[in-house]
C-alpha positions in Angstrom: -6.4 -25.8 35.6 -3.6 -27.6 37.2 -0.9 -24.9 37.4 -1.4 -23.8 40.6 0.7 -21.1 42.6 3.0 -22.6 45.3 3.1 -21.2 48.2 3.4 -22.0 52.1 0.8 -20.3 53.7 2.0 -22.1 56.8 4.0 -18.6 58.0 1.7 -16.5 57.0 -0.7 -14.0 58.9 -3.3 -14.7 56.1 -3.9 -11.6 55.1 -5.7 -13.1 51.6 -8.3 -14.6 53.8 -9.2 -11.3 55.7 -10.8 -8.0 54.5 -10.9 -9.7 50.8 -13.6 -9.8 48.1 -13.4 -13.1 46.4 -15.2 -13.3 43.4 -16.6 -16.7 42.5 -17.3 -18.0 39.1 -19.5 -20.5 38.0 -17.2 -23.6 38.3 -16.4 -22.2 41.9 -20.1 -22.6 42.7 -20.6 -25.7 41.2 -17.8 -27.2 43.0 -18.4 -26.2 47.0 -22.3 -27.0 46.0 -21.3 -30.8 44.4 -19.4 -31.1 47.9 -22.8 -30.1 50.1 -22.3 -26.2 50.8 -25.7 -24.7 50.0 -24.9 -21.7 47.8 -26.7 -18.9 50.5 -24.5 -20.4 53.0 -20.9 -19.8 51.0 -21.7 -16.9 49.0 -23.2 -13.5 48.7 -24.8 -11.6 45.3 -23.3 -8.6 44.4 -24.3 -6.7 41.4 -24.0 -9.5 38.8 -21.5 -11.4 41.2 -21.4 -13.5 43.4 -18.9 -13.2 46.4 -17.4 -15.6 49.2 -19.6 -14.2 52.4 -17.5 -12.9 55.0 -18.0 -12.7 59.1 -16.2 -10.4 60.6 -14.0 -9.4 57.6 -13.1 -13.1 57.4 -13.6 -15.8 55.1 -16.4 -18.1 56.1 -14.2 -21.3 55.2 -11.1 -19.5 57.3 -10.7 -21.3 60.2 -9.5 -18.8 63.0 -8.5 -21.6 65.6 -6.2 -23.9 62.9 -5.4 -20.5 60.9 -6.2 -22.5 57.7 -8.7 -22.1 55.0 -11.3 -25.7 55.8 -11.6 -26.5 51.7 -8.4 -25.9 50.8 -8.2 -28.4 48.2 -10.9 -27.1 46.8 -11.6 -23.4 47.3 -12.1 -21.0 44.3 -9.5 -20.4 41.7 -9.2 -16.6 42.5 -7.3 -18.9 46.0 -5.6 -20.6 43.8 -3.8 -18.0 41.8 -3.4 -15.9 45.3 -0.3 -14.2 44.8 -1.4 -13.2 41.0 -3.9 -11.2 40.8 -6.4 -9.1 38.3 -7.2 -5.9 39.5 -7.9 -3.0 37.5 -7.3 -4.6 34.2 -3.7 -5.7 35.0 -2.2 -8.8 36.2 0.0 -8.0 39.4 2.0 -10.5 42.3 0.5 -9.0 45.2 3.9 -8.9 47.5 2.3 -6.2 49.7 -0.1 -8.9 51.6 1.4 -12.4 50.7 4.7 -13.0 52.3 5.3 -16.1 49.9 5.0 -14.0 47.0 8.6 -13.4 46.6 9.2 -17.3 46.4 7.5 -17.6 43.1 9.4 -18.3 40.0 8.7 -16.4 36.9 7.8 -20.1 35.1 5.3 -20.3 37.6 3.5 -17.4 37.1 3.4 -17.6 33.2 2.2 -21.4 33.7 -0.7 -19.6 36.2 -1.5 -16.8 33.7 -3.9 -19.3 31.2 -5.9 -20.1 34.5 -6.6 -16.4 35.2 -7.1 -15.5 31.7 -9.9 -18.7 32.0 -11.4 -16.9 35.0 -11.6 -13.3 33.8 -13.0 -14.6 30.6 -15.7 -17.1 32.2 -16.7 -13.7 34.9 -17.3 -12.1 31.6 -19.9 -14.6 29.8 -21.8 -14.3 33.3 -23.4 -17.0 35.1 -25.9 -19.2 33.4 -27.3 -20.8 36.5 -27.3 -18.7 39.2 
């Protein structure tokens, strides 16, 4: 999981951080609970999922004053991939909401693909601890 998405978010109205559903797999959870979040405190159960909580329509690690997500170097990988996205069984480069979108080479986004693949496929199996 190192082939991260570029983008600057610095310009950006951060759409991906409001009015989002981001789904948060087992390795997500693990991480934000090794670095002290209490689970109830990050994330919300839905159906068989588990969910980033939201206030407000916002991100509960979006920080409204510095416009910036707080665990950045950490959040989920569904963050990381932000422009590339799975929705409805295909992969598409959300340019509708992500300004930065545009920016991304096509080597990046095959080198990104194995990380989403990893994700859907890990949602799959489930959770075996939570």
């Amino acid at each position: 999981m190192e082939g991260y998405l570029r983008v600057d978010c610095s310009r950006c109205d951060v759409k991906c951080c409001i009015d989002q559903r981001v789904i948060l797999s087992e390795r997500d959870i693990d991480l934000l609970v090794s670095k002290g979040y209490k689970l109830d405190s990050f994330a919300v159960k839905r159906g068989s999922f588990y969910y980033l909580r939201e206030y407000g329509g916002k991100c509960v690690f979006y920080d409204e004053m510095g416009r910036r997500c707080r665990i950045y170097e950490y959040r989920p990988l569904v963050c990381r991939l932000y422009p590339l996205v799975y929705q409805d069984k295909h992969v598409i480069l959300d340019i509708e909401n992500c300004p930065e979108a545009k920016n991304i080479g096509e080597d990046e986004l095959w080198n990104a693909i194995p990380d989403l693949i990893e994700l859907v496929f890990n949602l799959k199996k489930g959770y075996s601890k939570y």
